[in-house]
C-alpha positions as a Markdown table, in Angstrom:
| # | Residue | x | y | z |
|---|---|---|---|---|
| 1 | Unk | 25.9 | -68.0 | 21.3 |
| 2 | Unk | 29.0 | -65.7 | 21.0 |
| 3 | Unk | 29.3 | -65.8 | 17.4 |
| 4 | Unk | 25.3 | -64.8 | 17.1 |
| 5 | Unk | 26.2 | -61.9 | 19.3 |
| 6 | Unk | 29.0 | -61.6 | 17.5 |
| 7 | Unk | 27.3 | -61.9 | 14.2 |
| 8 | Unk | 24.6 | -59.5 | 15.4 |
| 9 | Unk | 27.2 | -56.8 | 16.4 |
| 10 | Unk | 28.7 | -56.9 | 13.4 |
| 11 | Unk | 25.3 | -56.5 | 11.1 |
| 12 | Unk | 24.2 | -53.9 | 13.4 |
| 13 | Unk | 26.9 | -51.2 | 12.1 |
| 14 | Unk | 26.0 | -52.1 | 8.3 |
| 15 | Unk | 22.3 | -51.3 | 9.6 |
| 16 | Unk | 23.6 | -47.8 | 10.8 |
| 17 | Unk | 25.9 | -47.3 | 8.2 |
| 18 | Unk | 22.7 | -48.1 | 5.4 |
| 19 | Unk | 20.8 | -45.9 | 7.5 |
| 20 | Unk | 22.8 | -42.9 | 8.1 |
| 21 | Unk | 23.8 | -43.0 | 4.1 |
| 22 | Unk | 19.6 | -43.2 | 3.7 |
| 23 | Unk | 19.1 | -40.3 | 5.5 |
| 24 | Unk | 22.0 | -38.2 | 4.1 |
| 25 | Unk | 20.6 | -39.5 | 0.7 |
| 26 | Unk | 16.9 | -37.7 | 2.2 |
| 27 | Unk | 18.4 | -34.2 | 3.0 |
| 28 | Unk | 20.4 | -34.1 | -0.3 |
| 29 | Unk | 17.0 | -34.7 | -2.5 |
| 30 | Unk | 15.0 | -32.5 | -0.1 |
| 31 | Unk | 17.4 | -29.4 | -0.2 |
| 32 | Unk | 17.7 | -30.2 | -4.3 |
| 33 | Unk | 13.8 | -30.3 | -4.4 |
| 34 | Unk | 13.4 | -27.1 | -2.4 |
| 35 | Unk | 16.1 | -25.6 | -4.7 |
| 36 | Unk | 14.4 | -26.6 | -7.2 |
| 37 | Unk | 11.0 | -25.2 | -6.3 |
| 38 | Unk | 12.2 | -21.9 | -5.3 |
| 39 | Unk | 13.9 | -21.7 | -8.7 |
| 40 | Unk | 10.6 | -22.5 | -10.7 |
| 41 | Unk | 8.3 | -20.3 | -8.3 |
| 42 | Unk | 10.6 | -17.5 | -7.3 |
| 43 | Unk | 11.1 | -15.7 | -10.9 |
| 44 | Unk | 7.1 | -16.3 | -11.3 |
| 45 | Unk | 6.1 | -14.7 | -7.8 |
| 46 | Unk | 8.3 | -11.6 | -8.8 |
| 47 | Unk | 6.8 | -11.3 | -12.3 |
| 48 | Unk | 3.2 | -11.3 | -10.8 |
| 49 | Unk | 4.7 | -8.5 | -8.2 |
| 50 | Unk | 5.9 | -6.3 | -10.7 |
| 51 | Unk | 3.0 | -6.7 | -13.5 |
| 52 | Unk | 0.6 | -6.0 | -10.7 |
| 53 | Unk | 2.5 | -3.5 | -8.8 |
| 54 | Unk | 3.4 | -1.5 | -11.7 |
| 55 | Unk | 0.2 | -1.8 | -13.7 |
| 56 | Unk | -1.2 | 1.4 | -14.7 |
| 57 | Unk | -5.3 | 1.6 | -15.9 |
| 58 | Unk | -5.5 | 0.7 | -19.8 |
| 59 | Unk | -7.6 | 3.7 | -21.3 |
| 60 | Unk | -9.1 | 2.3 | -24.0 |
| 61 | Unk | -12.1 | 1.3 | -22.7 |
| 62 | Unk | -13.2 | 4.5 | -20.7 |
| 63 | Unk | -16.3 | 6.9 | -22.2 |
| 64 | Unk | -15.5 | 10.1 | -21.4 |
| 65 | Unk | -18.3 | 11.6 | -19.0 |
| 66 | Unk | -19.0 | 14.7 | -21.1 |
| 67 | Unk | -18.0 | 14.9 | -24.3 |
| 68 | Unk | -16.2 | 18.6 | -24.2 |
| 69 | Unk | -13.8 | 20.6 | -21.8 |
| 70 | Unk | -13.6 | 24.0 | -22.7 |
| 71 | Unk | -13.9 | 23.7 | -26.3 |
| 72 | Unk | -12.1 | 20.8 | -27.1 |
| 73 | Unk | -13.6 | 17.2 | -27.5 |
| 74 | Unk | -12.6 | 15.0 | -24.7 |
| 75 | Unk | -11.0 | 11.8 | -26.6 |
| 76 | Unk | -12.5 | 8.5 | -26.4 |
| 77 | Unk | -10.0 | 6.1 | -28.0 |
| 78 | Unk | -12.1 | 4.1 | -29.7 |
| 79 | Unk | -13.3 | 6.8 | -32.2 |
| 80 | Unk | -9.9 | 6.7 | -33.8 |
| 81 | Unk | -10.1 | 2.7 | -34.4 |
| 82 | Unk | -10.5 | 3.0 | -38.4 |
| 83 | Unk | -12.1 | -0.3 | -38.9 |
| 84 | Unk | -14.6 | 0.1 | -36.4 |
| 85 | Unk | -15.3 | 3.4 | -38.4 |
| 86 | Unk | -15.5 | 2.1 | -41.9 |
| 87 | Unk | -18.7 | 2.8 | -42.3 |
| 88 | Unk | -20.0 | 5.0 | -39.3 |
| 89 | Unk | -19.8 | 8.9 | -40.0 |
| 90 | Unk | -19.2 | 9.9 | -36.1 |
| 91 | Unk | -15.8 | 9.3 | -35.9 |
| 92 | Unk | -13.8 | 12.0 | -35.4 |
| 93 | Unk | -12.6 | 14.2 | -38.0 |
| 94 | Unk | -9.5 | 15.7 | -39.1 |
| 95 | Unk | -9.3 | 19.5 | -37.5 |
| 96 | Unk | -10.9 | 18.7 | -34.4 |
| 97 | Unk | -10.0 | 20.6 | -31.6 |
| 98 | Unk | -9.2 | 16.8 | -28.9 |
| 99 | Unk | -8.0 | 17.1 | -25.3 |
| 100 | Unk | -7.0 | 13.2 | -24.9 |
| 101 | Unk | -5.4 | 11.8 | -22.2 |
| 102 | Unk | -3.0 | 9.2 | -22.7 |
| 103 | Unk | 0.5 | 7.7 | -21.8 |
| 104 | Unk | 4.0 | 9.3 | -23.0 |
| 105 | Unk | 5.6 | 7.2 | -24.8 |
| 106 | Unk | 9.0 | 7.1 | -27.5 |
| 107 | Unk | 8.3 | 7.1 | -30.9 |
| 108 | Unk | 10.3 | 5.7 | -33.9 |
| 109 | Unk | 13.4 | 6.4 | -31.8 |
| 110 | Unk | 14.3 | 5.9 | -27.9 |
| 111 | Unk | 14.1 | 8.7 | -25.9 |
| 112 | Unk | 16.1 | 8.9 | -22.2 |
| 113 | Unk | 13.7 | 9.8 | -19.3 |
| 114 | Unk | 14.3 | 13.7 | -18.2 |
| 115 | Unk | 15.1 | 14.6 | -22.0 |
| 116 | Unk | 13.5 | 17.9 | -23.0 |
| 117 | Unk | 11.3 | 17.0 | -25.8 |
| 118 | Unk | 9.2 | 18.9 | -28.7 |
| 119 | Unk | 7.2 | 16.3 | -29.3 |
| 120 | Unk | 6.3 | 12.2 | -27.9 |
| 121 | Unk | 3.8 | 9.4 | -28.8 |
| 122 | Unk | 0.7 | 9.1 | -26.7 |
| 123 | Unk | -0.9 | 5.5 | -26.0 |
| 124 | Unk | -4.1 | 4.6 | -24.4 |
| 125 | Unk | -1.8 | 1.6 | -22.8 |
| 126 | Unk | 1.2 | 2.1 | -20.7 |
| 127 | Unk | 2.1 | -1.6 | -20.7 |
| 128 | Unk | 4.7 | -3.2 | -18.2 |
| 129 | Unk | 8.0 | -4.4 | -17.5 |
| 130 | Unk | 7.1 | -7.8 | -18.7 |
| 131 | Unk | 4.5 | -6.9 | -21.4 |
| 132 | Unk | 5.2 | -4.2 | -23.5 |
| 133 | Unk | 1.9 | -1.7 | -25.0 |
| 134 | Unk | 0.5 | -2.3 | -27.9 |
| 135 | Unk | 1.2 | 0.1 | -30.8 |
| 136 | Unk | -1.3 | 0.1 | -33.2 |
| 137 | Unk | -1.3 | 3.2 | -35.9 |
| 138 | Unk | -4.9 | 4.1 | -35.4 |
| 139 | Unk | -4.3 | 3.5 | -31.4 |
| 140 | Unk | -1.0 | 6.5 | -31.8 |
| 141 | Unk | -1.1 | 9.7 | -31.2 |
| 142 | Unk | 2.4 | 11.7 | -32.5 |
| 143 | Unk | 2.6 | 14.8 | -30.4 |
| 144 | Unk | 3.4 | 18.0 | -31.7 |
| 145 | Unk | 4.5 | 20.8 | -28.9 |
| 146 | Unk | 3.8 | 24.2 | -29.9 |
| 147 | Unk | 6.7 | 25.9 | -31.4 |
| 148 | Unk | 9.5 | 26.6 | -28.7 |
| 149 | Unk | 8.0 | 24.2 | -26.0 |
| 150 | Unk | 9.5 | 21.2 | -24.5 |
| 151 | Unk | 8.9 | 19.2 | -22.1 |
| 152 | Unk | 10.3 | 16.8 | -19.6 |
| 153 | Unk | 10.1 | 13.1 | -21.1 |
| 154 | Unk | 8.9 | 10.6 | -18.7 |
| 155 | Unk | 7.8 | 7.2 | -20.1 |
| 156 | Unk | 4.6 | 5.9 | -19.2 |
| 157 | Unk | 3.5 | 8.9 | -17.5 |
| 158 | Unk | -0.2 | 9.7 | -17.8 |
| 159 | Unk | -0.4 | 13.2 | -19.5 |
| 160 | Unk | -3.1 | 15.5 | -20.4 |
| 161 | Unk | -2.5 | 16.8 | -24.3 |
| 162 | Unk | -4.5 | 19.7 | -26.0 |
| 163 | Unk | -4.2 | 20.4 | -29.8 |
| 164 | Unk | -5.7 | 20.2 | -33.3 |
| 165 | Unk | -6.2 | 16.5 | -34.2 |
| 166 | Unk | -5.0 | 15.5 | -37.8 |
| 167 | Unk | -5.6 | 11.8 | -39.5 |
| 168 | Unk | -2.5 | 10.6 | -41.5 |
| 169 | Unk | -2.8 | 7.9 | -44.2 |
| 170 | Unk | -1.1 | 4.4 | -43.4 |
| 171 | Unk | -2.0 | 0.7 | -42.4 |
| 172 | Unk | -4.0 | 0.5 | -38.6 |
| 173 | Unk | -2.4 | -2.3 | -37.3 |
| 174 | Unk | 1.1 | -0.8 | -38.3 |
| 175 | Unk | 3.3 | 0.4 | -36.4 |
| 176 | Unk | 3.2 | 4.1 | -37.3 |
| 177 | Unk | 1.0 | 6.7 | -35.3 |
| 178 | Unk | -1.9 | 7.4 | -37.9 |
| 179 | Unk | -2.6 | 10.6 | -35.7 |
| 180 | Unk | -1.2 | 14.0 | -34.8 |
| 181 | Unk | -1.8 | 16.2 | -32.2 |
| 182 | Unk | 0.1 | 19.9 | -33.4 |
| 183 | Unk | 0.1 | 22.9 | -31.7 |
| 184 | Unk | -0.4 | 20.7 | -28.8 |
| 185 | Unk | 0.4 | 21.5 | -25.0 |
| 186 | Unk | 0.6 | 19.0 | -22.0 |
| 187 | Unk | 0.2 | 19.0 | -18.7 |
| 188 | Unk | 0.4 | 15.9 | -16.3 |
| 189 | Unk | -2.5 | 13.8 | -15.2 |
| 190 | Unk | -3.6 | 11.5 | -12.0 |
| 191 | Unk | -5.9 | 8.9 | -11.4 |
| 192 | Unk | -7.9 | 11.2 | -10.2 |
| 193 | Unk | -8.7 | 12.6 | -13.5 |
| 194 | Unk | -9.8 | 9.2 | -14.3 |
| 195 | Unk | -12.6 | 9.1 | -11.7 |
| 196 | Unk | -13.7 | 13.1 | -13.5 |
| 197 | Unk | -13.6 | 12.5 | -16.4 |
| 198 | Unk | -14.6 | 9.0 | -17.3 |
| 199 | Unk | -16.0 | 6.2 | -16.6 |
């Protein structure tokens, strides 16, 4: 009877031993799976925070609610889409007075936020961190400042521009603007302008 209590004692420790080693076996794989987890979903709940929170409206789709402002023709992106306008007289015409708002954006070259500029590219999508805009040449805009005004470089800002509209020859999926704006000025926008002027 002594040596079953005896042999019982001395399988009980082995139990506790194989059970304690179990469970620190447990918390290892549960902190490594939580780890784990966080690593996968972490970098994904940021992107979604930043695409989201720094989204700006894509103007390509908007109709301008009347077509003029002052004498110039309120831009409605599409018109400048060349294959849409292959065969369809409407589209706008070189010499056209445009007030188009847009995003400022670099050009050929990268251009510091705060520079004093002559002269940017204007988008109809400011893109985001994670997704940069599409640059098509019949979606471009080149600015062209009047002569002797700059202004303050801010990427992805919405800006108003005024000038005469001229069509430059090239391939519209490329990657040069097949647009320019000259004798242009600019003025900042807001969402606001969106709700006048649009829809």
């Amino acid at each position: 009877m002594s040596e079953t209590v005896l042999g019982a004692t001395r399988q009980r420790p082995r139990q506790t031993s194989q059970t304690s080693r179990h469970d620190a076996l447990s918390r290892r794989a549960s902190r490594t799976l939580i780890v784990l987890a966080a690593s996968i979903c972490l970098p994904t709940i940021v992107a979604i925070v930043l695409t989201t929170g720094m989204a700006r409206p894509d103007l390509y789709d908007l109709t301008p609610v009347v077509s003029h402002s002052d004498r110039y023709l309120i831009l409605a992106w599409p018109e400048l889409e060349r294959a849409r306008h292959a065969l369809y007289a409407g589209a706008i015409s070189s010499g056209a007075l445009v007030r188009a708002l847009g995003y400022m954006m670099d050009g050929e070259r990268p251009i510091r936020d705060g520079a004093r500029v002559q002269g940017f590219v204007l988008l109809p999508d400011a893109g985001n961190p994670l997704h940069a805009a599409h640059r098509f040449g019949d979606q471009m805009i080149e600015v062209r400042l009047r002569a002797g005004e700059v202004v303050r470089f801010s990427e992805r800002s919405l800006v108003w521009v005024w000038g005469t509209l001229r069509t430059l020859p090239g391939d519209p999926s490329g990657h040069e603007p097949l647009y320019v704006l000259e004798t242009a000025r600019t003025q900042p926008a807001d969402k606001a302008d969106l709700q006048t002027y649009f829809k």
